[in-house]
C-alpha positions as CSV (number, residue, x, y, z in Angstrom):
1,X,233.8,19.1,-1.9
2,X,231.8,16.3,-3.6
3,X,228.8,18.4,-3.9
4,X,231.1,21.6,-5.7
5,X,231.9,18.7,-8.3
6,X,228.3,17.7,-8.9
7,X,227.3,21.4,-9.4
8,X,230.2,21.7,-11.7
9,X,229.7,19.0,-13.6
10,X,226.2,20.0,-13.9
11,X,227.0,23.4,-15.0
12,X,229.3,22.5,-18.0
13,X,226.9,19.6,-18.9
14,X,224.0,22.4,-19.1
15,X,226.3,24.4,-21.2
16,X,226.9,21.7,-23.3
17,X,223.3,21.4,-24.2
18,X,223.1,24.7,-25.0
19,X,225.8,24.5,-27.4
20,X,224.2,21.3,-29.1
21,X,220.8,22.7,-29.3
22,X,222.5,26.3,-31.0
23,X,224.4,24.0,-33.0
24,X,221.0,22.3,-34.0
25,X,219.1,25.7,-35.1
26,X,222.0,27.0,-36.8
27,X,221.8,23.5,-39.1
28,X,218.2,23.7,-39.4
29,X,218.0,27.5,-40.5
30,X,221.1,27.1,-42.6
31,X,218.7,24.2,-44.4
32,X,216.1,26.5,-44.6
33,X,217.5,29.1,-45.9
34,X,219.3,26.7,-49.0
35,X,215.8,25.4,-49.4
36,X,214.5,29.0,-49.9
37,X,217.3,29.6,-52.8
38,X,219.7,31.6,-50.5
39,X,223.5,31.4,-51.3
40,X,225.2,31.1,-47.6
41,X,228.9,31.6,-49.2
42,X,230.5,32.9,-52.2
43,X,230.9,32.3,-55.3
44,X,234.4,30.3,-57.0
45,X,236.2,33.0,-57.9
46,X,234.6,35.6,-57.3
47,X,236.6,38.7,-55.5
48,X,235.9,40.9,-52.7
49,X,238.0,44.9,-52.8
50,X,237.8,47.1,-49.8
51,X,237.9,50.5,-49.4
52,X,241.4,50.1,-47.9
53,X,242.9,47.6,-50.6
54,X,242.4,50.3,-53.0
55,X,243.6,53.3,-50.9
56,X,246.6,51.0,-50.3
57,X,247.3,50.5,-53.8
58,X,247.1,53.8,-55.0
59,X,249.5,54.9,-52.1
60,X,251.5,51.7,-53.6
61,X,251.4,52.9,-57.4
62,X,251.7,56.7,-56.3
63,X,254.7,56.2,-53.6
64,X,256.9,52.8,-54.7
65,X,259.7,53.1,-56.5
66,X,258.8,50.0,-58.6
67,X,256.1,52.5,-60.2
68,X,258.4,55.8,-60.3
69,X,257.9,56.7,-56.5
70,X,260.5,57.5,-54.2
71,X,260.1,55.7,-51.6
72,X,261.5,51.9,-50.7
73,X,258.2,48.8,-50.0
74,X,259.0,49.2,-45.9
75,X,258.6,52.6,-46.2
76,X,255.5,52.1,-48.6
77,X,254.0,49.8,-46.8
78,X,254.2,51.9,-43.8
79,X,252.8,55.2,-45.0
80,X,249.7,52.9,-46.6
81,X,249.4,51.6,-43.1
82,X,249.3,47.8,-43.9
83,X,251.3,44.8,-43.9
84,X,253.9,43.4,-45.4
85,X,252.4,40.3,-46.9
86,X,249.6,42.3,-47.7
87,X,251.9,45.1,-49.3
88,X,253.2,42.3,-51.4
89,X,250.4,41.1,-52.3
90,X,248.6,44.1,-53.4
91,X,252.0,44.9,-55.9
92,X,252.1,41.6,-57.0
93,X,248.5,42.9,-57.9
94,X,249.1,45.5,-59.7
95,X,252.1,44.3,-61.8
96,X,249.7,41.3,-63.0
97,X,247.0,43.9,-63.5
98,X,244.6,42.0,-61.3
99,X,243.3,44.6,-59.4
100,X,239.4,44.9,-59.7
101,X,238.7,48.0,-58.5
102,X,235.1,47.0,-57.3
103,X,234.5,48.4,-53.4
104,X,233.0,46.0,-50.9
105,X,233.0,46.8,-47.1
């Protein structure tokens, strides 16, 4: 039994090392790479439109009734196939006439 624990302990403290020393690469590429010019993130502000955010808000402006469509947001948000919050989100969208229209994967 004591011996089981030591290999255990041994196991997950060999594991942990591994984690460290990935942790320790990923920093010093990561450095590298900002030294080299590359951005790792984003821009502020900037805005990323998928394929489906735009296939969802055409379905949206075609199919809502808020924008002459017959059907109700459930049953909008259903046929576009996404959710609610994002259903809301993508008419709040379109009424503020933020929608970019620039496709990113």
């Amino acid at each position: 039994m004591i011996l089981a624990e030591k290999q255990i302990r041994y196991a997950f403290e060999q594991a942990q090392k591994e984690v460290d020393y990935l942790h320790t690469r990923t920093k010093e590429g990561m450095m590298r790479a900002k030294e080299a010019g590359h951005i790792a993130s984003r821009r502020t502000g900037s805005r990323v439109e998928t394929r489906k955010a735009i296939s969802a808000k055409e379905t949206i402006r075609k199919h809502n009734k808020s924008f002459g469509g017959s059907l109700s947001n459930e049953e909008t948000w259903r046929l576009a196939g996404i959710s609610k919050i994002s259903f809301y989100k993508y008419k709040k969208e379109i009424l503020d006439g933020c929608d970019s229209g620039k496709i990113h994967n």
